[in-house]
MIBA-749275 format. One line per field, with one value per residue (C-alpha): residue number from 0; residue in three letters; x, y, z. Coordinates in steps of 0.25 Angstrom, whole numbers, plus 2048, in hexadecimal, padded with zeros to 3 digits. Example, Ala and Ser with C-alpha at 12.3 -4.5 7.8 and 13.67 -1.06 7.14 Angstrom:
BEGIN
n c(0, 1)
res c(ALA, SER)
px c(831, 837)
py c(7EE, 7FC)
pz c(81F, 81D)
***
This chain:
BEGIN
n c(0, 1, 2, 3, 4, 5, 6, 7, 8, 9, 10, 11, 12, 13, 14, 15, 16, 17, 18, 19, 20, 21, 22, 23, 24, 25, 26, 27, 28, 29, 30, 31, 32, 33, 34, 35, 36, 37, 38, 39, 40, 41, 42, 43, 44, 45, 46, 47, 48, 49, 50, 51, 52, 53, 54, 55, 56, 57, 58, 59, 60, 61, 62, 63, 64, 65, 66, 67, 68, 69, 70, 71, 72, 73, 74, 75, 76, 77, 78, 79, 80, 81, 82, 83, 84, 85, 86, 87, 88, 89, 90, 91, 92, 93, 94, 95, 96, 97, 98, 99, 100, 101, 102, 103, 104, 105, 106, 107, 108, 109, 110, 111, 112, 113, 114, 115, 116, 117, 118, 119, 120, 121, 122, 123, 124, 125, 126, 127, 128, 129, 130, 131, 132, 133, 134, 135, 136, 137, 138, 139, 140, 141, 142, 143, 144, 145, 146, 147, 148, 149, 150, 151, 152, 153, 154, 155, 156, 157, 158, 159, 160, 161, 162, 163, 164, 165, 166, 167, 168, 169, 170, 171, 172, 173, 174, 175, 176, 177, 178, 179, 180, 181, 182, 183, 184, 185, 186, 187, 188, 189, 190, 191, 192, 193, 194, 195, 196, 197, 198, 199, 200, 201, 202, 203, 204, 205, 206, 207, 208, 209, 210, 211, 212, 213, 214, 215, 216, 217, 218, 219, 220, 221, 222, 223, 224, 225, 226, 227, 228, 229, 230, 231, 232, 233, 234, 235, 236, 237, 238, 239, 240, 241, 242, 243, 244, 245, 246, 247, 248, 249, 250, 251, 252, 253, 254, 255, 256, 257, 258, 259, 260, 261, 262, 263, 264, 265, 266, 267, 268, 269, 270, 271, 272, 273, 274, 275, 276, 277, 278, 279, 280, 281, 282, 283, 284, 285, 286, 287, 288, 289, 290, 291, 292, 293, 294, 295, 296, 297, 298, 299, 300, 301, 302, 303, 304, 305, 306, 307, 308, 309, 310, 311, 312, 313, 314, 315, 316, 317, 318, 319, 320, 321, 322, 323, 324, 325, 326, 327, 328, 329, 330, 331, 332, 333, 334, 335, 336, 337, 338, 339, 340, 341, 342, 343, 344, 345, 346, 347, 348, 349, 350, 351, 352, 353, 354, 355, 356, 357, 358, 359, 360, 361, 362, 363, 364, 365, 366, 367, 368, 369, 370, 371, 372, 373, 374, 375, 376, 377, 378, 379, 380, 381, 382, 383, 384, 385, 386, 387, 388, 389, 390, 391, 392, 393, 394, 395, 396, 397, 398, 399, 400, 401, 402, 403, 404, 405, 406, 407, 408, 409, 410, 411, 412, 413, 414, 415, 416)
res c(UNK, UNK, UNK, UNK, UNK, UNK, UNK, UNK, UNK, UNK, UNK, UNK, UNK, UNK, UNK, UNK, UNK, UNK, UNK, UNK, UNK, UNK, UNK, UNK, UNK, UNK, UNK, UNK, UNK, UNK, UNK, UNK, UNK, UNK, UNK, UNK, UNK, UNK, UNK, UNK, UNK, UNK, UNK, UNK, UNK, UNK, UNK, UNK, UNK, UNK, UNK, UNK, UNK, UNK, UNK, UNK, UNK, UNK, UNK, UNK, UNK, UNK, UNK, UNK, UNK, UNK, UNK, UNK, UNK, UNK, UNK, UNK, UNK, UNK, UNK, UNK, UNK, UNK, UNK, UNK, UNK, UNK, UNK, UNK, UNK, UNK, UNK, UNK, UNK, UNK, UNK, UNK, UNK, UNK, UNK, UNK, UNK, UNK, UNK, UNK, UNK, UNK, UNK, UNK, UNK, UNK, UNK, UNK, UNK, UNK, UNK, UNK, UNK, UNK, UNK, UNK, UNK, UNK, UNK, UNK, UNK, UNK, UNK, UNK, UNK, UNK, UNK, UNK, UNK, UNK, UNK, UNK, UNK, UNK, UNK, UNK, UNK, UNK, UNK, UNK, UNK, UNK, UNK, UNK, UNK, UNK, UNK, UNK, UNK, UNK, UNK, UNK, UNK, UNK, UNK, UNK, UNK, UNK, UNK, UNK, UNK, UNK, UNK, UNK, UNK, UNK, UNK, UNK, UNK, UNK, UNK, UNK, UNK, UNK, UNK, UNK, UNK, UNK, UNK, UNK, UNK, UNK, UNK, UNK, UNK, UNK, UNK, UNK, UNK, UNK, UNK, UNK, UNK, UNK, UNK, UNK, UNK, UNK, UNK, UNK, UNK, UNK, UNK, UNK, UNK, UNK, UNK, UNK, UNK, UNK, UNK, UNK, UNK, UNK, UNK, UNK, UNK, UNK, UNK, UNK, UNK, UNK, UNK, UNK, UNK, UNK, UNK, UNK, UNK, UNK, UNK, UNK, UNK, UNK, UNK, UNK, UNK, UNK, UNK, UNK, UNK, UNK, UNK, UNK, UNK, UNK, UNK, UNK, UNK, UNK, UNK, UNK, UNK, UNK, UNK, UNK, UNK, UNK, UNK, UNK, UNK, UNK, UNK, UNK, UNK, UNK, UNK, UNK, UNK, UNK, UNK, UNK, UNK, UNK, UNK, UNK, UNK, UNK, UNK, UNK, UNK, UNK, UNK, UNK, UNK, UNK, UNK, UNK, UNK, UNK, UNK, UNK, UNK, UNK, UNK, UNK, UNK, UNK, UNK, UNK, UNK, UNK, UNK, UNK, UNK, UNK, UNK, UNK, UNK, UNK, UNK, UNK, UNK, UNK, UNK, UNK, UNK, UNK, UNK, UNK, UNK, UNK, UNK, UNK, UNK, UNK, UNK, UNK, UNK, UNK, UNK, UNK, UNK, UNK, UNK, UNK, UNK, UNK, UNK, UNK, UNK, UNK, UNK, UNK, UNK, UNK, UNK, UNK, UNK, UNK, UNK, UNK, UNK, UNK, UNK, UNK, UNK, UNK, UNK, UNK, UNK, UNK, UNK, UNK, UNK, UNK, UNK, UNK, UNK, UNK, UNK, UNK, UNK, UNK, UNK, UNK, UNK, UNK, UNK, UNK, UNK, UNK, UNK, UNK, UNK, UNK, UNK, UNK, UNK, UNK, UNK, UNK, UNK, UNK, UNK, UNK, UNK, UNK, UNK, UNK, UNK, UNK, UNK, UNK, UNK, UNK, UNK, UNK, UNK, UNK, UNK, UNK, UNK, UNK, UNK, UNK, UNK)
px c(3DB, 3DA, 3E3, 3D9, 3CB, 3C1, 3C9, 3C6, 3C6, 3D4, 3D5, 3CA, 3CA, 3D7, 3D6, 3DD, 3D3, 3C6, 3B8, 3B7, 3AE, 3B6, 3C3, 3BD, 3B8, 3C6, 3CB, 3C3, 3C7, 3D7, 3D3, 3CD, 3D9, 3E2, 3DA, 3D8, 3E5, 3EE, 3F7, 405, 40E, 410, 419, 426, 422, 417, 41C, 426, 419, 412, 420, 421, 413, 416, 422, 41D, 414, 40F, 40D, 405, 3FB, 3F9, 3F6, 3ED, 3E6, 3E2, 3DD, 3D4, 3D1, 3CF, 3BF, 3B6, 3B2, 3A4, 3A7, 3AE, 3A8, 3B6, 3C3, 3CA, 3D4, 3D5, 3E5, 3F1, 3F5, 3E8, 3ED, 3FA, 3F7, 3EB, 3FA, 402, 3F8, 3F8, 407, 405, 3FA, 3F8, 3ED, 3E2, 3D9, 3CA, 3C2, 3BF, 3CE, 3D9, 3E4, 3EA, 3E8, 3F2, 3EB, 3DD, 3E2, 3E8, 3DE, 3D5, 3DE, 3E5, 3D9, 3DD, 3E0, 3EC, 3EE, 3F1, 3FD, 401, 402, 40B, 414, 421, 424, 418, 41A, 428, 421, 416, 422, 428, 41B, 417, 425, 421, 414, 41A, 424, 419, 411, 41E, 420, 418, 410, 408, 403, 3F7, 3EE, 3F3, 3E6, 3D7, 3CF, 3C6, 3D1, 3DD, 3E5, 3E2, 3D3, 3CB, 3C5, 3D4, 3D9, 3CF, 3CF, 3E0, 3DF, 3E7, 3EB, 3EF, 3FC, 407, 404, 405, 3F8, 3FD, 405, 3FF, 402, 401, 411, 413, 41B, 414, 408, 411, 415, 408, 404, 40D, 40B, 40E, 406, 407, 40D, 405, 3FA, 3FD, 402, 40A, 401, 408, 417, 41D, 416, 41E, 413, 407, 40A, 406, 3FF, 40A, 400, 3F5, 3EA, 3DF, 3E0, 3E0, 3E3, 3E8, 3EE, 3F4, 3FC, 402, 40A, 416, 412, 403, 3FC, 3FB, 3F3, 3E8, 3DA, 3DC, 3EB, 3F1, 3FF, 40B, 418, 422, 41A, 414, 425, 42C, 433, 438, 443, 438, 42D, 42D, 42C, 41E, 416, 40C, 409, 402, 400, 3F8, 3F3, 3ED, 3EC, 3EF, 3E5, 3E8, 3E5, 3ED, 3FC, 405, 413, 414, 419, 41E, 414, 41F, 42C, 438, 442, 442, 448, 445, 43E, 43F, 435, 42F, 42B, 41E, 411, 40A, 3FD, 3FB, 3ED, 3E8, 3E2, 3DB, 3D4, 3D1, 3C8, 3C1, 3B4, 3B5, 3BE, 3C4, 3D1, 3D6, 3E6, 3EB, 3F0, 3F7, 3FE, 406, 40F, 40F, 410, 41B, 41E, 426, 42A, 42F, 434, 435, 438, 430, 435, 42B, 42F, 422, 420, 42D, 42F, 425, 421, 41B, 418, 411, 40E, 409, 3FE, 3FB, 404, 405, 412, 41E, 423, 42C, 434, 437, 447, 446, 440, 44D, 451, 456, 44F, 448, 43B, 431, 421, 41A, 428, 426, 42A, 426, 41A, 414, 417, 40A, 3FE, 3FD, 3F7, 3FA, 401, 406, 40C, 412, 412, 419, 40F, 40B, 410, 401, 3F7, 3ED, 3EA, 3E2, 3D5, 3D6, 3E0, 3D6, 3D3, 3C2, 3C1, 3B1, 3B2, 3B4, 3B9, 3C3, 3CA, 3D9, 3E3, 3EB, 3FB, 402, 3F6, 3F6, 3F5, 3F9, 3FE, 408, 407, 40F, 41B)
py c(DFC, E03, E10, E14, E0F, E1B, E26, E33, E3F, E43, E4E, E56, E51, E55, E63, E60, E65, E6C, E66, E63, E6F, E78, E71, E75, E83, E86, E82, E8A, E96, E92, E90, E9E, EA4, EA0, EA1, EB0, EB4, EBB, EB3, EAE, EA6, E9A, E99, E91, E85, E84, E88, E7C, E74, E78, E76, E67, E63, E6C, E62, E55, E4E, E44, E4F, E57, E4C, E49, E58, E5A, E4C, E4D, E5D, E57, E4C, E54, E52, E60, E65, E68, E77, E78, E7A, E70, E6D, E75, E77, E75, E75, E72, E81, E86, E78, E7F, E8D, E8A, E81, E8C, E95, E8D, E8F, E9C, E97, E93, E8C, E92, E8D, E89, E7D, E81, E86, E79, E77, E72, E7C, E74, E66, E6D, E71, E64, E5B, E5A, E54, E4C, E41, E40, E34, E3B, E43, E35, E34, E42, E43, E38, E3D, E3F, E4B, E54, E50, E56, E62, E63, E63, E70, E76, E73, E76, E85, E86, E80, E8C, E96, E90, E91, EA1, EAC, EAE, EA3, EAA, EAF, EA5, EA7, EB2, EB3, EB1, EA5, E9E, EA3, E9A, EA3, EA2, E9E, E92, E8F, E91, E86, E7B, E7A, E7D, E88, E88, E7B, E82, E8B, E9B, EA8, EAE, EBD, EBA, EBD, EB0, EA8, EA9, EA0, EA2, E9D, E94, E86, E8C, E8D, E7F, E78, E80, E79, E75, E7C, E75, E6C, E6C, E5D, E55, E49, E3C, E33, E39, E2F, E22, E1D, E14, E1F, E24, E32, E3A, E3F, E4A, E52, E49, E41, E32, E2B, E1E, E12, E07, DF9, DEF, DF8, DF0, DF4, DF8, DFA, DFF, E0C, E12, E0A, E0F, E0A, E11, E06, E0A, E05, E07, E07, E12, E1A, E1A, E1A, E0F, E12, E06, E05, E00, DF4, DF6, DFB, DF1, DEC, DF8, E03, E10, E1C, E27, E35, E42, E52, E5B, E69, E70, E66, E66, E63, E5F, E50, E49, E3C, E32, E2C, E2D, E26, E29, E2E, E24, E2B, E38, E3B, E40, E39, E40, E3B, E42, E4E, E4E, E3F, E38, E29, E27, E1A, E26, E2E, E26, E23, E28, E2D, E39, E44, E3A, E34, E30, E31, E24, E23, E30, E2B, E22, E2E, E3C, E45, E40, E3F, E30, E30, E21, E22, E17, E19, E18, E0D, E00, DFC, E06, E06, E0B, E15, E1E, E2D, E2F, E3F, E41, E4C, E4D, E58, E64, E60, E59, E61, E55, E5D, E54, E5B, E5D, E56, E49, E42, E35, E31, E3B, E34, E3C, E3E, E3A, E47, E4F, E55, E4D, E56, E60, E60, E6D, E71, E6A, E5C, E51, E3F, E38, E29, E22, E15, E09, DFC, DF0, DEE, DFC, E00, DFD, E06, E14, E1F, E1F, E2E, E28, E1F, E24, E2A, E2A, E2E, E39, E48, E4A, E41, E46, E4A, E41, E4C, E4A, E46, E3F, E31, E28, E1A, E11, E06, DF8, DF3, DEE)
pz c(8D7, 8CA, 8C7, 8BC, 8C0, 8C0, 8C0, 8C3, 8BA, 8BF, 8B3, 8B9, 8C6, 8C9, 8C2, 8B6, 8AC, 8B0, 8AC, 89D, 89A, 8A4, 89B, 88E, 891, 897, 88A, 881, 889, 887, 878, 877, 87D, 875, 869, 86D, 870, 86B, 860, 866, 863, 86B, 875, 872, 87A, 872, 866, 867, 86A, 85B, 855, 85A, 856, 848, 847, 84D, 843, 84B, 85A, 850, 84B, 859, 85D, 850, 854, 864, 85F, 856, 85E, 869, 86F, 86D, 87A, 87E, 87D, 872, 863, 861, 869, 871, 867, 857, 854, 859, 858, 861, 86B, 86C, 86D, 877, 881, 880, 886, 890, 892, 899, 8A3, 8B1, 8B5, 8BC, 8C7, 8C3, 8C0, 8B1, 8AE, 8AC, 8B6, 8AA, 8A0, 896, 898, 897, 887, 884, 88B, 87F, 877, 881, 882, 872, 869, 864, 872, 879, 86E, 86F, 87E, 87E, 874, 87A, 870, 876, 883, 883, 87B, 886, 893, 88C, 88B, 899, 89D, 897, 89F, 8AC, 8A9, 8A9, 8B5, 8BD, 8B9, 8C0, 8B6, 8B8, 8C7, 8BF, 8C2, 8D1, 8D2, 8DA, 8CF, 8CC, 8C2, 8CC, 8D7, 8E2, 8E1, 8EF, 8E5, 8E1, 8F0, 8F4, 8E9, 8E9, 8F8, 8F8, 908, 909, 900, 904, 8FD, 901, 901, 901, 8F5, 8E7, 8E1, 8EE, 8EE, 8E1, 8D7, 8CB, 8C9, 8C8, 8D6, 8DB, 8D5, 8DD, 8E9, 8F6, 903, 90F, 91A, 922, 916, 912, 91E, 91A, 91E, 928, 927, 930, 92A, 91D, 91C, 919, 90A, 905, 8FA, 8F2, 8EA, 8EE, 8E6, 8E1, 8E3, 8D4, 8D5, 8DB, 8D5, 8D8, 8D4, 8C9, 8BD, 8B8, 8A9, 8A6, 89C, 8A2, 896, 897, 89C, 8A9, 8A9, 8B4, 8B9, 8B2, 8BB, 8B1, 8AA, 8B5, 8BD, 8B0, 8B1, 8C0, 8C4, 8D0, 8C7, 8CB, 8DA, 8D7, 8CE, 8D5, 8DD, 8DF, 8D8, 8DE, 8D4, 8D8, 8D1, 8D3, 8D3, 8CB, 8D8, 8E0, 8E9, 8DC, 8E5, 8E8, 8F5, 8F8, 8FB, 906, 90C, 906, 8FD, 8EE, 8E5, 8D7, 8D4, 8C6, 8B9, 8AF, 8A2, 89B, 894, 898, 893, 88E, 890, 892, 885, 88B, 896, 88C, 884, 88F, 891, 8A0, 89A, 89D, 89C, 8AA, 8A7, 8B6, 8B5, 8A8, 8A8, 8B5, 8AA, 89F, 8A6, 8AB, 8B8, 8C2, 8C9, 8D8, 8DF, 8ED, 8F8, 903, 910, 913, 90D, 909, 901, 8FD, 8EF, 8EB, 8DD, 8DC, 8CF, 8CD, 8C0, 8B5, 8AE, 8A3, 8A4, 8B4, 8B1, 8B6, 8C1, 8CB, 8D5, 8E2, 8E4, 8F0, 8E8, 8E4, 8E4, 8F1, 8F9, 905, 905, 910, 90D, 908, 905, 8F7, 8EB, 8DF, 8D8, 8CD, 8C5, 8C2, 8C7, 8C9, 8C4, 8C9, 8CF, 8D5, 8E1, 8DD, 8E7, 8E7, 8EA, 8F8, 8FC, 8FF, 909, 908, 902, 909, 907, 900, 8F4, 8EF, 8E2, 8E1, 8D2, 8D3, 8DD, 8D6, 8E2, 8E8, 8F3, 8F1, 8F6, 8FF, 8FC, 907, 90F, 911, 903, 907, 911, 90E, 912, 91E, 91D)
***
């Protein structure tokens, strides 16, 4: 079966970005903020940002290039920005931001300004460069800072845009999640805090617990894709972004156990559970990161004609994520891969404590979050570990709609032995 045949708009879908008019008018309202603003000096992050374009000849042709390569919006009398100062300025406002609830506002307010010139000629190189992505980790490192203080409890309010809202409480399902009510902030401490808040007990039964055989959702999420006979290397690049082991594990000793089987793909909703769950019992072999880009596109999708740009499966060989090997108890499964990984400025992978090698972990027991947000991720099979997989994590790439695949509920059944 295909990974990347039909794919659904997982960029809006999974409420990345807003609709592209909601997108655009979001943005002109960032633009005239910082336009109207009091001048300030940028912050030191950023300031070390302007210096490393201002010293880099070929980082600064790229950024002049994908600005003016940039498409003109339909609300805009140009682009959403006209220089590499106003880029800069209109980032590190961001950098004292919390996301706020609402389908015209981003759940990814430093995406939404870069995402323009992302689908670039020159954007394709520049996101791959590993010079701004090192830059890029130190300034999401500075706004993960921020997200982690008190400061970012604003957004944590009643009104239309706020957390605590009744149209908030019901789209995240708010009483699925452990809170205190009576407390002013529900009892968080800061708005990563309150992203990566946890279930209540009881709220997400682990399917099957006594049957090694039944495997798991490891994330609260939508079904992507499913692919078999994966190669070892692949052109993962390509329109149809195939799986390339060796690229995807990142050159894991345990490649090799793998080629000719199967990969499963689903993506995080902004909205969604953000902590990940082993997919089976067994025992943690290797838990490690894996650095990559943050903001890097598919240049073939982003040609294509059926945009806003669709790079699920590519950025599973380029982003920042994290790679677990597990042996499952059951020896047809045998050896087993999770792979979560980020996408934009959701790319903080945080492995649990308890997730080191060696360490025999129960289906369902807590294997890691995201630190803000969410965004794809991949369970690696070897070849015949699979029978069949449920019926709700086949992939519906037509349906708006497409039910999500609840973590911990019944995903696949391995063969006999």
């Amino acid at each position: 079966m295909s990974a990347a045949a039909d794919r659904p708009d997982t960029k809006r879908r999974a409420g990345w970005l807003p609709e592209q008019e909601d997108l655009e008018a979001w943005l002109t309202g960032h633009r005239r903020r910082v336009a109207e603003r009091e001048p300030v000096e940028l912050s030191p992050v950023m300031q070390e940002f302007a210096a490393l374009l201002d010293g880099d000849p070929v980082l600064r042709m790229y950024f002049e290039r994908m600005i003016a390569e940039a498409p003109v919006g339909k609300q805009y009398e140009d682009r959403p920005f006209d220089s590499v100062d106003e880029l800069l300025a209109m980032i590190d406002e961001v950098l004292t931001m919390a996301p706020e609830f609402g389908d015209e506002m981003a759940a990814t307010p430093l995406g939404a300004v870069l995402d323009w010139t992302m689908g670039t000629t020159s954007g394709f190189a520049a996101y791959r460069d590993p010079r701004l992505n090192l830059m890029l980790r130190k300034v999401l490192s500075v706004w993960c800072d921020f997200l982690s203080s008190e400061e970012s409890l604003y957004v944590l309010n009643d009104s239309e845009t706020g957390w605590k809202s009744e149209r908030a409480r019901a789209t995240i399902g708010m009483d699925d999640y452990r809170y205190d009510p009576d407390d002013e902030h529900w009892g968080f401490t800061s708005w990563n805090d309150f992203f990566t808040r946890r279930f209540r007990d009881g709220a997400r039964p682990v399917a099957d617990p006594d049957d090694d055989k039944v495997i798991v959702s490891a994330c609260e999420s939508t079904p992507y894709g499913v692919a078999t006979d994966v190669e070892r290397r692949d052109r993962f690049w390509i329109k149809s972004q195939p799986y390339s082991l060796e690229d995807m594990l990142a050159g894991d000793e345990a490649v090799d156990e793998f080629v000719g089987g199967t990969v499963y793909q689903a993506f995080l909703s902004a909205n969604n559970y953000h902590r990940w769950h082993s997919p089976v019992s067994g025992t943690i072999v290797r838990a490690y990161l894996q650095e990559g880009t943050y903001y890097s596109e598919a240049d073939t999708e982003g040609a294509d004609a059926t945009e806003p740009i669709d790079s699920q499966g590519y950025i599973t060989h380029v982003a920042a994520r994290a790679i677990f090997i597990i042996r499952a108890d059951d020896p047809v499964i045998g050896l087993m891969a999770f792979v979560p990984v980020g996408m934009v400025e959701v790319s903080s992978c945080i492995i649990a404590p308890t997730a080191t090698p060696g360490q025999h972990v129960t289906k369902g027991d807590e294997l890691g979050h995201f630190q803000f947000g969410g965004s794809t991720h991949c369970l690696v099979f070897r070849p015949g570990a699979i029978a069949e997989f449920s019926l709700d994590a086949v992939p519906q790439p037509h349906d708006p709609n497409a039910p999500l695949k609840r973590v911990n509920t019944r995903l696949a059944v391995a063969r006999g032995e």
